[in-house]
C-alpha positions, 0 to 999 in steps of 0.5 A: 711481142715485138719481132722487128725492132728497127732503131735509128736504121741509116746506110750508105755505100761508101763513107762519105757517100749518101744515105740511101736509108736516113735513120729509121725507126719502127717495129713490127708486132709477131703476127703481122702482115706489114706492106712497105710501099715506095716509088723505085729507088727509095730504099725498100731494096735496102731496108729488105737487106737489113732486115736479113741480115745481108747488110752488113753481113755480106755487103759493104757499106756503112750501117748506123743503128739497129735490127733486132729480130726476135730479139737478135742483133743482126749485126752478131750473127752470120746470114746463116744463122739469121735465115732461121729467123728471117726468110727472105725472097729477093725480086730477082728469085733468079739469085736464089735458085741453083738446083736442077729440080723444084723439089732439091730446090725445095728440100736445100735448105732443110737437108743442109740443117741436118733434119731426118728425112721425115722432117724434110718431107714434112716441111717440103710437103707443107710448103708445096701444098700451101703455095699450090705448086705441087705440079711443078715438083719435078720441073727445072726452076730455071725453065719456069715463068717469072711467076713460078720461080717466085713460088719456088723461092718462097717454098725454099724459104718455107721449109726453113719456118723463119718466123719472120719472111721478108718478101721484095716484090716476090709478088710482082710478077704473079697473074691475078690468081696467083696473088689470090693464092698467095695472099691467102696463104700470107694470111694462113701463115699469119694466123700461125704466128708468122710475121711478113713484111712484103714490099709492093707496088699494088695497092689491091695486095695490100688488102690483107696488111695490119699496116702499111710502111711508106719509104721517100728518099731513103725516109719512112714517112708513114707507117700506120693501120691499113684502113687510115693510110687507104682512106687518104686518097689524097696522100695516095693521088700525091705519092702516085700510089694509085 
């Protein structure tokens, strides 16, 4: 079953300005890990906002096709709705953090879904120990490494199960063992059912993807199984990729 269907996807800021996306197509299949790779500027800031449902909930501009999560068109339901289908963890985690400990930061979500202080634990509990940050449990999210925070925000987003995660260079800023850890618990999360679509700069993360998306000037000009896109080195030397 398909969880992400992209159709004919374009957008600009302004009406008569450019098009930052340039009428994308593709889907995702539930289950898979996909890695969106693209020089600074090229759109994967964008496409990621599309794909939560920011655009065009929350942000102006002129949005041309369409998104369908799960099967849900973006353009018919509000953000919060959408944040039970599709997770998202910005570049900046600094947007989404607010709360004055990692644990409320954590339990945010699911309080405010009205869930029983049991099924809060759980979920909380859940995200904790699979992103290995039980340490950090009572440390104030503002205070913590560039790294951390990522950690955080993603926990937050955990404890709401979307069934799609969209991670913008949530990994950026992870030393090497901490993108260890992460991938590891993508793909845990994939073997659930999960489908993630995590843009990255580092060819070594894109290691666990099923398929690897290329964006150049707003335009999706690869999308293919991972072992096809590595093996052309000369594409990868050209895109300055590697």
């Amino acid at each position: 079953m398909k969880a992400v269907i992209v159709k004919n996807l374009s957008y600009r800021y302004q009406a008569e300005g450019k098009d930052i996306l340039k009428n994308i197509s593709f889907d995702v299949i539930r289950g898979e890990i996909i890695t969106l790779m693209g020089l600074s500027g090229c759109g994967k800031s964008t496409l990621c906002c599309c794909l939560s449902g920011i655009i065009p909930n929350c942000q102006g501009g002129i949005m041309e096709g369409e998104v369908l999560i799960n099967g849900i068109d973006t353009r018919d339901y509000g953000v919060a709705r959408l944040a039970r289908e599709v997770g998202i963890v910005f570049q900046d985690p600094d947007t989404q953090l607010f709360s004055p400990t990692v644990e409320d930061e954590i339990a945010f979500a699911p309080e405010n879904m009205c869930l029983s202080p049991i099924r809060i634990r759980e979920r909380m509990d859940y995200a904790v120990d699979l992103l290995g940050i039980g340490s950090l449990r009572n440390a104030n999210p503002h205070k913590l490494s560039g790294g951390e925070k990522h950690l955080v925000a993603l926990a937050s987003v955990l404890t709401l199960d979307p069934s799609v995660l969209v991670l913008d260079e949530a990994l950026s800023q992870l030393d090497h063992a901490g993108r260890r850890k992460v991938a590891h618990a993508l793909e845990k999360l994939r073997s659930q059912g999960k489908t993630i679509i995590a843009v990255e700069h580092d060819l070594k993360t894109a290691v666990i993807a099923d398929r690897i998306m290329v964006m150049q000037n707003g335009e999706l000009t690869r999308y293919e199984p991972r072992e096809t896109f590595l093996a052309d080195r000369d594409f990868l030397l050209a895109s300055r990729l590697i």
